[in-house]
C-alpha positions as CSV (number, residue, x, y, z in Angstrom):
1,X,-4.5,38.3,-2.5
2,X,-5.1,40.1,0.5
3,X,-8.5,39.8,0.5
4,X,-8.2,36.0,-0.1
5,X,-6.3,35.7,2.8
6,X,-9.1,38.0,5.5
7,X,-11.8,35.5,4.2
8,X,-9.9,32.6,4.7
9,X,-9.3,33.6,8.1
10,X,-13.3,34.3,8.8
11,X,-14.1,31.3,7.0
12,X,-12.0,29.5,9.3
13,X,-13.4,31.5,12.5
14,X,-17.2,31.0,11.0
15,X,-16.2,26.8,11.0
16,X,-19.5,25.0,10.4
17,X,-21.4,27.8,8.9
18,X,-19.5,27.7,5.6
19,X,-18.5,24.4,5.3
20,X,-18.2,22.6,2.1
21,X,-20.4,19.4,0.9
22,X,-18.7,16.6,3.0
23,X,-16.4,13.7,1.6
24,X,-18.3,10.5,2.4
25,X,-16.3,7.4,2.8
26,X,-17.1,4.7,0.5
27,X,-14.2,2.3,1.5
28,X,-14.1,-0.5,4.2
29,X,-11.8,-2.1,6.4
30,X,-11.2,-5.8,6.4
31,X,-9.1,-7.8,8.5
32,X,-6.4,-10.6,6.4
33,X,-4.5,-13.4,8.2
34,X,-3.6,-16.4,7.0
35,X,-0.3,-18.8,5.8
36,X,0.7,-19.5,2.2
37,X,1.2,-22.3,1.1
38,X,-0.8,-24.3,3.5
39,X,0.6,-26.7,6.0
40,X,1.9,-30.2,4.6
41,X,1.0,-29.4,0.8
42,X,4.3,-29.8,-1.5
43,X,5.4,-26.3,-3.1
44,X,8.0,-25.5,-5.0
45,X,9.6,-21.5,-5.4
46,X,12.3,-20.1,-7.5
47,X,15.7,-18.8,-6.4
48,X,14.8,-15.3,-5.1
49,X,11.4,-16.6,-4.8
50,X,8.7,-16.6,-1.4
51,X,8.8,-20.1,0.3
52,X,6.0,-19.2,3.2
53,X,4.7,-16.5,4.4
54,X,2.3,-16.0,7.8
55,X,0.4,-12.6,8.3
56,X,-2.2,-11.0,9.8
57,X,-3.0,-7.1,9.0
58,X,-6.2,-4.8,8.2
59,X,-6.3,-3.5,4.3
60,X,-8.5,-1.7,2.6
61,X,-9.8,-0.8,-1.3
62,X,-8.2,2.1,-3.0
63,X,-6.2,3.3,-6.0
64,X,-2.7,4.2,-6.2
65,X,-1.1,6.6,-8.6
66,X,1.7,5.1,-10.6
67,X,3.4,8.8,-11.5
68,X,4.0,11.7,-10.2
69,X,2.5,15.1,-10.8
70,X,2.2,18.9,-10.0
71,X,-0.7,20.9,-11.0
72,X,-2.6,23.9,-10.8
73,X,-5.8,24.3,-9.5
74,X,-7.5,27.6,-8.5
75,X,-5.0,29.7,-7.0
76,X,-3.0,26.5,-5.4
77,X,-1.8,23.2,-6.7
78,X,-2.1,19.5,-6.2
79,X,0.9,17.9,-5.5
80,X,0.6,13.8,-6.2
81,X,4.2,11.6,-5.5
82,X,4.2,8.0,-7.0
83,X,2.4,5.6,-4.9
84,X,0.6,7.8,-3.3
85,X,-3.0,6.5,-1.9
86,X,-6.3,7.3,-2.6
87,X,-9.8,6.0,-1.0
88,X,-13.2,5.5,-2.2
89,X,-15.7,7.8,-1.5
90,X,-18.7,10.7,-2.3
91,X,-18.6,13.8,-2.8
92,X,-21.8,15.9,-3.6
93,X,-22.9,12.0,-4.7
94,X,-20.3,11.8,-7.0
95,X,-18.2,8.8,-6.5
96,X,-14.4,9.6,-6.7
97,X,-11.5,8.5,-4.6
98,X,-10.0,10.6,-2.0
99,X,-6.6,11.4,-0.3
100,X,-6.0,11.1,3.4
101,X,-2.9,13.0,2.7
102,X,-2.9,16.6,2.3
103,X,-2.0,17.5,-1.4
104,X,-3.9,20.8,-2.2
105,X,-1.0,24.0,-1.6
106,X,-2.0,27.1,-1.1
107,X,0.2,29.9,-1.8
108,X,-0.3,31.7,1.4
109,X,-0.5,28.7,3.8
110,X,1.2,25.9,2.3
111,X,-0.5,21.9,2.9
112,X,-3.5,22.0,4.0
113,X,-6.3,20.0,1.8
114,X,-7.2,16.8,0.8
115,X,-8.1,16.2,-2.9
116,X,-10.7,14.1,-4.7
117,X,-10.1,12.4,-7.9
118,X,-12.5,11.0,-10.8
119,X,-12.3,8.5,-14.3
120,X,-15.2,9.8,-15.7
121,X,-14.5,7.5,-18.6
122,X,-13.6,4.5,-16.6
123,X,-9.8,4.1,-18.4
124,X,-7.7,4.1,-15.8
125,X,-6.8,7.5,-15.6
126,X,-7.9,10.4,-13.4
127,X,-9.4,12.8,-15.5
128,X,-10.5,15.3,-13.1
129,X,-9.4,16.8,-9.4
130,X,-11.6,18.5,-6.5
131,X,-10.3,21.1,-4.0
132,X,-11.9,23.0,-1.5
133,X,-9.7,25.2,-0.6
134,X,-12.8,27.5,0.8
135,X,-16.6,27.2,1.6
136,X,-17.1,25.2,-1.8
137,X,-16.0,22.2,-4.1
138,X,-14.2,23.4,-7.4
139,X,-13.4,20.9,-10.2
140,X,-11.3,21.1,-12.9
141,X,-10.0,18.6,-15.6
142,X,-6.2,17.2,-15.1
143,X,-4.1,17.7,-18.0
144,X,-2.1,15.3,-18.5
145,X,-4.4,12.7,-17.1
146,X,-3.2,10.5,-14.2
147,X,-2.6,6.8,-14.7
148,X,-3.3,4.9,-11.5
149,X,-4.0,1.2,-10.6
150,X,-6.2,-0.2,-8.2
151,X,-5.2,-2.6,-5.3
152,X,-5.6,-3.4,-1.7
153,X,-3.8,-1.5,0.4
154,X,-2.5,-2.4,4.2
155,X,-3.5,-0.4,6.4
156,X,-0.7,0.4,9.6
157,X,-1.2,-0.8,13.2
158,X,0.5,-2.1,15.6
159,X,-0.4,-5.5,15.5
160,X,0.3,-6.1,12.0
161,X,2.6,-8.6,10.6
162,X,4.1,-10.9,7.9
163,X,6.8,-13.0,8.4
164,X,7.9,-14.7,5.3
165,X,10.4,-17.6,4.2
166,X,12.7,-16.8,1.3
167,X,14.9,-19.2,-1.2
168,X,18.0,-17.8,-1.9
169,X,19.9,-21.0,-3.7
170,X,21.7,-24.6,-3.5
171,X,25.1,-24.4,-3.8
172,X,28.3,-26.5,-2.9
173,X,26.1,-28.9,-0.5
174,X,24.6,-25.5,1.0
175,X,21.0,-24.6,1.2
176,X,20.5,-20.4,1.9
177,X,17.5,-19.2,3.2
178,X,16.8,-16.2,4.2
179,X,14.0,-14.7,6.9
180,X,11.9,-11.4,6.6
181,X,10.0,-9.7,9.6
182,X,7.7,-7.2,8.8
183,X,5.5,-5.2,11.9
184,X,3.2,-2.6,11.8
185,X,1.8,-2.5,8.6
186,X,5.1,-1.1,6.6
187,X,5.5,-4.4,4.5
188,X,7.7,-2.3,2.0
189,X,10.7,-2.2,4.3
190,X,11.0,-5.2,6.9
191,X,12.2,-4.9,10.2
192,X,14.2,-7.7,11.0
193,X,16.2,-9.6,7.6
194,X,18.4,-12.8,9.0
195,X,20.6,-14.8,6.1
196,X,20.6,-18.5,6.7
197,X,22.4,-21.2,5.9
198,X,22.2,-25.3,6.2
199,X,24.4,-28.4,5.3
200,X,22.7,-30.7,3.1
201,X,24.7,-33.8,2.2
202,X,21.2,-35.7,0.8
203,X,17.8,-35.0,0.0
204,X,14.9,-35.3,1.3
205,X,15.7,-33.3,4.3
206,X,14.5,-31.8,7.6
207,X,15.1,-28.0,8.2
208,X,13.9,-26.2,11.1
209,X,14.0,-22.7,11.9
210,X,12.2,-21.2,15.4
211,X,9.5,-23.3,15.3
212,X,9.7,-24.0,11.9
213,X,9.9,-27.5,10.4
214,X,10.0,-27.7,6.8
215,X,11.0,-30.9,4.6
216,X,13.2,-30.2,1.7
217,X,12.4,-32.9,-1.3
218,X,14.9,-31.5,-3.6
219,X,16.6,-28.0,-4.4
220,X,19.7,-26.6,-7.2
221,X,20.3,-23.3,-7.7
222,X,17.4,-22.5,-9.7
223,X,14.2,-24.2,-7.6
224,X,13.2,-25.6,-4.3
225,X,10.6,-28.2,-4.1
226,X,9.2,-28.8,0.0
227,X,6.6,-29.6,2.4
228,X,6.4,-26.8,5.4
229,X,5.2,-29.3,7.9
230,X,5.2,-25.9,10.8
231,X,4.9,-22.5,10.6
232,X,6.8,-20.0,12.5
C-alpha cells in the first residue's frame, strides 16, 4: 500500500507523461426556450395539474441512474447516488457515458475520479465501469447491473428559467392558482412559490396575474378549461 501511494505521487509529479487515454465528449449543448400551451389556443389541466409554463435554459443528452450503488473496483470503489448524471462520450473509442462528478474512492485519498459506464447489451442497464485511478483505464463488470434511464438534462446557469402556472381547484366561488419561479437551472426546487386566489361569481372570466391575462371558460374542482391570451 505504500508503494501504491509513492507512485501515485510521481505519477502525479510526471503529469502528461503517464496520462491515461482521454475521455472524449460525445454530448452537446442545446439551447430550449419556449411557452406551453401556445398563446390564445384553449387548454384544459387537471387539479394539481401545469396550466403554462415559459422557459428558457441550455440541456444536454445523458443518462441518469435510477438507484443507488457502492462497488468495488481495483483497490477503490465507485460510489453512484440516485439521480446522479452521466454524459456521452469515448473512451479508447469505446462509447460509454461519463460522470462529471467524482465517484471513483480511493482508500488513501478519498474522491478524486470520474467513472465511465457501458450497456454492452443495449438493455438499459450498465453492465460495466472504467476507472483510472493511475496511468491506465481498468474495466470491470458491475454486479448487480445498474438500471438507468435516459433523458435531457438542464444544464445550470444563470440565466436559466421556468416560470410556470399551476391549477390548484374551484371551490366555494373561488378559483386557486398557484405560481412557481424557477432560476438558474435547479428546476427541482423553485425559488419563488406564491398561492393565489380569485372571486369567480360566472364563467367565462378574465384573470390576470403580472402581466398575465388568461380567460377562464369553465373550472370545478377537478379541471380547468382556458385561453392564456399573455404570458408572464
Amino acid at each position: 500500500m505504500l508503494y501504491r501511494g509513492l507512485l501515485l505521487a510521481v505519477v502525479a509529479i510526471a503529469g502528461v507523461a503517464c496520462a491515461p487515454a482521454p475521455v472524449v465528449d460525445k454530448s452537446n449543448f442545446s439551447d430550449v426556450s419556449g411557452l406551453e400551451p401556445p398563446l390564445g389556443q384553449q387548454a384544459q389541466a387537471p387539479a394539481g395539474g401545469r396550466m403554462f409554463a415559459v422557459y428558457n435554459y441550455w440541456h444536454r443528452k445523458g443518462a441518469v441512474f435510477t438507484d443507488s450503488s457502492r462497488q468495488v473496483v481495483g483497490e477503490g470503489a465507485v460510489f453512484v447516488d440516485a439521480g446522479d448524471a452521466v454524459f456521452p462520450a469515448t473512451v479508447q473509442n469505446d462509447p460509454v457515458y461519463c460522470s462529471e462528478k467524482l465517484m471513483y474512492i480511493d482508500p488513501l485519498i478519498g474522491a478524486y475520479k470520474t467513472a465511465c459506464f457501458s450497456d454492452e447489451t443495449g438493455d438499459g442497464l450498465f453492465d460495466h465501469v472504467r476507472v483510472a485511478p493511475e496511468s491506465s483505464w481498468l474495466k470491470q463488470p458491475l454486479s448487480p447491473r445498474l438500471p438507468y434511464k435516459t433523458q435531457d438534462i438542464v444544464v445550470p446557469h444563470g440565466g436559466a428559467f421556468r416560470y410556470e402556472l399551476m391549477y390548484q381547484g374551484f371551490a366555494n366561488n373561488t378559483l386557486s392558482l398557484r405560481f412557481l419561479e424557477y432560476k438558474g437551472g435547479d428546476f427541482d426546487r423553485p425559488m419563488v412559490t406564491l398561492d393565489m386566489s380569485y372571486a369567480v361569481d360566472a364563467f367565462p372570466t378574465t384573470i390576470t396575474f403580472r402581466n398575465l391575462k388568461a380567460e377562464v371558460l369553465a373550472a370545478d374542482n377537478h379541471k380547468i378549461v382556458y385561453r392564456i391570451l399573455s404570458g408572464f
